[in-house]
C-alpha positions in Angstrom: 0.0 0.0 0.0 2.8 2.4 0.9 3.3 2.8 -3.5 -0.3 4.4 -3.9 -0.6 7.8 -4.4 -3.5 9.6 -2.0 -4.3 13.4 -3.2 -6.5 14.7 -0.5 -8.9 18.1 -0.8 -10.9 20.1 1.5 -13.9 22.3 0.3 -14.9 25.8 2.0 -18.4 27.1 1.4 -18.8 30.7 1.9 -22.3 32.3 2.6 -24.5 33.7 5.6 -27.4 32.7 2.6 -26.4 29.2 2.9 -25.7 29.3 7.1 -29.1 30.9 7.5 -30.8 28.7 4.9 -32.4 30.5 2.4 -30.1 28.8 0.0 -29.6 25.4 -0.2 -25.7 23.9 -1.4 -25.7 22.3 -4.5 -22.0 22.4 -4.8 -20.7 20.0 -2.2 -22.4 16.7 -3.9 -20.9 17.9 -7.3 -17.5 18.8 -6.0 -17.0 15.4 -4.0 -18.4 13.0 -7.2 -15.8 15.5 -9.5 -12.9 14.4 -7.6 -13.9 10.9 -6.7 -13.5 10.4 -10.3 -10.2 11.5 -10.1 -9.0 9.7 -7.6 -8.9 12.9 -4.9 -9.7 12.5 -1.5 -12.5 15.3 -0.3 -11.8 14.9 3.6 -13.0 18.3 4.4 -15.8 20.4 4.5 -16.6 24.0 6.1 -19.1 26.6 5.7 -18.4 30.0 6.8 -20.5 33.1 7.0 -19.0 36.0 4.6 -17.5 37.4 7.7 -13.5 37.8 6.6 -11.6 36.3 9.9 -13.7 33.4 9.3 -12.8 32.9 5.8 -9.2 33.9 6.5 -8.9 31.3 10.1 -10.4 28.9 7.6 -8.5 28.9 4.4 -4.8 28.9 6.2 -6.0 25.6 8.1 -7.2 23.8 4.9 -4.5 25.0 2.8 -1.8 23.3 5.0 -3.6 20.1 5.6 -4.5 19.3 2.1 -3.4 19.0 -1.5 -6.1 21.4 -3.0 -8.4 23.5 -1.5 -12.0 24.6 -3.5 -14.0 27.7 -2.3 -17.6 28.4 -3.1 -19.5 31.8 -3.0 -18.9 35.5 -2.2 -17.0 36.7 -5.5 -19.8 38.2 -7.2 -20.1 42.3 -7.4 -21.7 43.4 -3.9 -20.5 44.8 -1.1 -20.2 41.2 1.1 -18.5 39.2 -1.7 -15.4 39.5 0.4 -13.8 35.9 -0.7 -11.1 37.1 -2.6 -10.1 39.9 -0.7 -10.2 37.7 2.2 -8.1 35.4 0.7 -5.2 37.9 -0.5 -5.5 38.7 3.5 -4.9 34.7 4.6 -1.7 34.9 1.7 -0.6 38.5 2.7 -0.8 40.0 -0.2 -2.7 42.6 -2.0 -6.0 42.2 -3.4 -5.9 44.5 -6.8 -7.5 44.6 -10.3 -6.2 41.7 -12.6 -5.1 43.2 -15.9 -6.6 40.4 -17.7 -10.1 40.0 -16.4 -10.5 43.5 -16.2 -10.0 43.3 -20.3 -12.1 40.5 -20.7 -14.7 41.7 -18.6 -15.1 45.1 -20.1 -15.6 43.3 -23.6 -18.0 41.0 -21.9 -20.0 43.8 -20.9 -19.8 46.0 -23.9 -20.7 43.7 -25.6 -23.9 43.5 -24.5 -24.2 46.6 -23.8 -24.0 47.1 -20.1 -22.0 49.5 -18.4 -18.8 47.7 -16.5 -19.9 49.4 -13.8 -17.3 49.9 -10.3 -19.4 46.6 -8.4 -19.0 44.8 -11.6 -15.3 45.6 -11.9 -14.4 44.2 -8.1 -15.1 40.6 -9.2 -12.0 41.1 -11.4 -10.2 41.7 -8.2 -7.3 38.7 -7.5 -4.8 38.4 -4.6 -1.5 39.6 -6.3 0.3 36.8 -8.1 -3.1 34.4 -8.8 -4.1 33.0 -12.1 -7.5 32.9 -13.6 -9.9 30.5 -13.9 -12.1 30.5 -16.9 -15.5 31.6 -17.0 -17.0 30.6 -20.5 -20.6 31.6 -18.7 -20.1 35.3 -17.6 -16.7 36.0 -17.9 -16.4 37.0 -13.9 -13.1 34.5 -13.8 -12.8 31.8 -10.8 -9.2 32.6 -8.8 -6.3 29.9 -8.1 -3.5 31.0 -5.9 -0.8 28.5 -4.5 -3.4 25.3 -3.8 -6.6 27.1 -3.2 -9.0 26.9 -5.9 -11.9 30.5 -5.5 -14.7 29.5 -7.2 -18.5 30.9 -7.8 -21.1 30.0 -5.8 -23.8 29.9 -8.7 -23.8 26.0 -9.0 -23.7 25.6 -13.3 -20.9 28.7 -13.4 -18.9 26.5 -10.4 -19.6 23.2 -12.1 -18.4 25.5 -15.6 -14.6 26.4 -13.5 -14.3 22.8 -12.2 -14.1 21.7 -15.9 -11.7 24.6 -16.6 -9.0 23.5 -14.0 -9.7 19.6 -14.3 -6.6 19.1 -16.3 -4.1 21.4 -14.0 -5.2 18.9 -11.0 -2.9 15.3 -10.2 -5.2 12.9 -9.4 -4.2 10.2 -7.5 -5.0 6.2 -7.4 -9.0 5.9 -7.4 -10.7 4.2 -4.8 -12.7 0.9 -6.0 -16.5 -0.1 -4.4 -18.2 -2.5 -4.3 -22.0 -3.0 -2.0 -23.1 -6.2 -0.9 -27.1 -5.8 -0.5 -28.3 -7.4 3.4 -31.5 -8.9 4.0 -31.0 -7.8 7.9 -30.5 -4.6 10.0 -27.8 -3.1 11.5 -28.4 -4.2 15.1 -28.1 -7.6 13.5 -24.9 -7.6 11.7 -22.7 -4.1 13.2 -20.9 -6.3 14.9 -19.7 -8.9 12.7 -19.2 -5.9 10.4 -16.6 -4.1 12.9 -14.2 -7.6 13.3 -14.1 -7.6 9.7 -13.3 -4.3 9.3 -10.3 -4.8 11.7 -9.4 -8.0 10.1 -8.9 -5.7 6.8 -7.5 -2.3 7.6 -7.1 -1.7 4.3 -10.4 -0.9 3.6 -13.5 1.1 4.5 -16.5 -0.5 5.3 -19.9 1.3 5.5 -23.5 0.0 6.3 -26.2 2.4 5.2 -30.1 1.4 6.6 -33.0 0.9 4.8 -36.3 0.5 5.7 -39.0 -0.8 3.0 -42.3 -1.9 3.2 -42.0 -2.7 7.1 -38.6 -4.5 7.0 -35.3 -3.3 7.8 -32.3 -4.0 5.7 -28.5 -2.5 5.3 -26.4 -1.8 2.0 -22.9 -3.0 3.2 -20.3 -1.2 0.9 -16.9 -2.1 0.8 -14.2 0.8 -0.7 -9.9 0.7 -0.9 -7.6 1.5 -3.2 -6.2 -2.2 -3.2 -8.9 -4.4 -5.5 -7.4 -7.8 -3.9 -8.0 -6.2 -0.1 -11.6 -5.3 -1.4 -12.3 -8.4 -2.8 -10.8 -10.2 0.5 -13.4 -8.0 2.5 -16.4 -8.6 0.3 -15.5 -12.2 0.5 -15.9 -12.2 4.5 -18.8 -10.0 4.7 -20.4 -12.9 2.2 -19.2 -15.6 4.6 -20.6 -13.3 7.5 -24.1 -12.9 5.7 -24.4 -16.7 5.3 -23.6 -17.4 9.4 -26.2 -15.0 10.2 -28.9 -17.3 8.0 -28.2 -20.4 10.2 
């Protein structure tokens, strides 16, 4: 095991909207399937309110503890979309105009003909020294600096920057699954489940209840990195389900 590559990422959701509830996270499922299917670790999530020691307190932790960090929320053009400036804060450095996003966005606007107006022009703020993440929706760019990732909250413009940085991310080995479906609950078989998940260390072994139609049953899923130390596990669980019967 000690040859396999682990890439581990926390994900820091900024918003009083979402804290208080009057928005509901759509990011934080599609973040964590992204980068299961690229063999990254998400071990961490936060949510903070758009208060600036919060998001600053947060970001140093994560950054340290883990390969990549993704932020969601609080880059758009009002007065508490303070991510960015925030984040030049956590790096100690300034939090100024990009010279390239300020192009592209004025285009963007002319375009259409809207004024680029001063609240439109901070969400081409950057911490000094960060690179742009593409926009292909509105052209307000995403933010990487270092290992954190700054990222729109607007789920399909979020989903739009995760495809845009995809190939600057290492991925590491992907972990394998495989569910074993169990006619009983988990009073019945937790403990069986916890020698065997001693008895293979090199796996993770979850039981999620269900409850159908008056019975109780558990989906016993089985996940590693290793597909012989799965395979040994699913084999005992099997073994385990069939002692149970008699």
């Amino acid at each position: 095991m000690s040859d396999i590559k682990i890439v581990t990422a926390a994900m820091l959701v900024i918003g009083d909207e979402i804290l208080s509830g009057r928005t509901k996270d759509k990011n934080i499922g599609f973040v964590a399937d992204y980068l299961t299917g690229m063999g990254i670790d998400l071990n961490e999530v936060r949510i903070v309110a758009d208060e600036k020691h919060a998001i600053i307190e947060a970001v140093n932790a994560l950054r340290r503890s883990y390969d990549y960090v993704f932020t969601t929320g609080g880059i758009g053009p009002t007065h508490d979309d303070i991510t960015a400036e925030s984040i030049a804060e956590a790096f100690g450095v300034p939090c100024e105009p990009h010279p390239k996003a300020m192009q592209e966005m004025a285009q963007y606007y002319a375009s259409r003909d809207m004024e680029f107006t001063k609240a439109r022009q901070r969400m081409a703020r950057t911490p000094r020294g960060a690179e742009l993440i593409d926009n292909p929706i509105s052209k307000a760019p995403g933010i990487r600096i270092e290992n954190v990732h700054i990222m729109a909250g607007v789920p399909q413009i979020m989903q739009a920057m995760m495809d845009a940085i995809a190939p600057t991310l290492e991925g590491g080995q992907k972990i394998l699954s495989q569910t074993v479906d169990c006619p009983y609950g988990e009073g019945t078989v937790g403990g069986p489940l916890g020698e065997i998940q001693d008895k293979h260390p090199n796996t993770m072994i979850g039981s999620y209840p269900r409850y159908e139609n008056g019975n109780y049953s558990t989906q016993i899923v089985v996940r590693g990195r290793d597909q012989n130390a799965v395979a040994l596990a699913i084999k005992d669980v099997k073994i385990m389900l069939k002692d149970v019967m008699l």
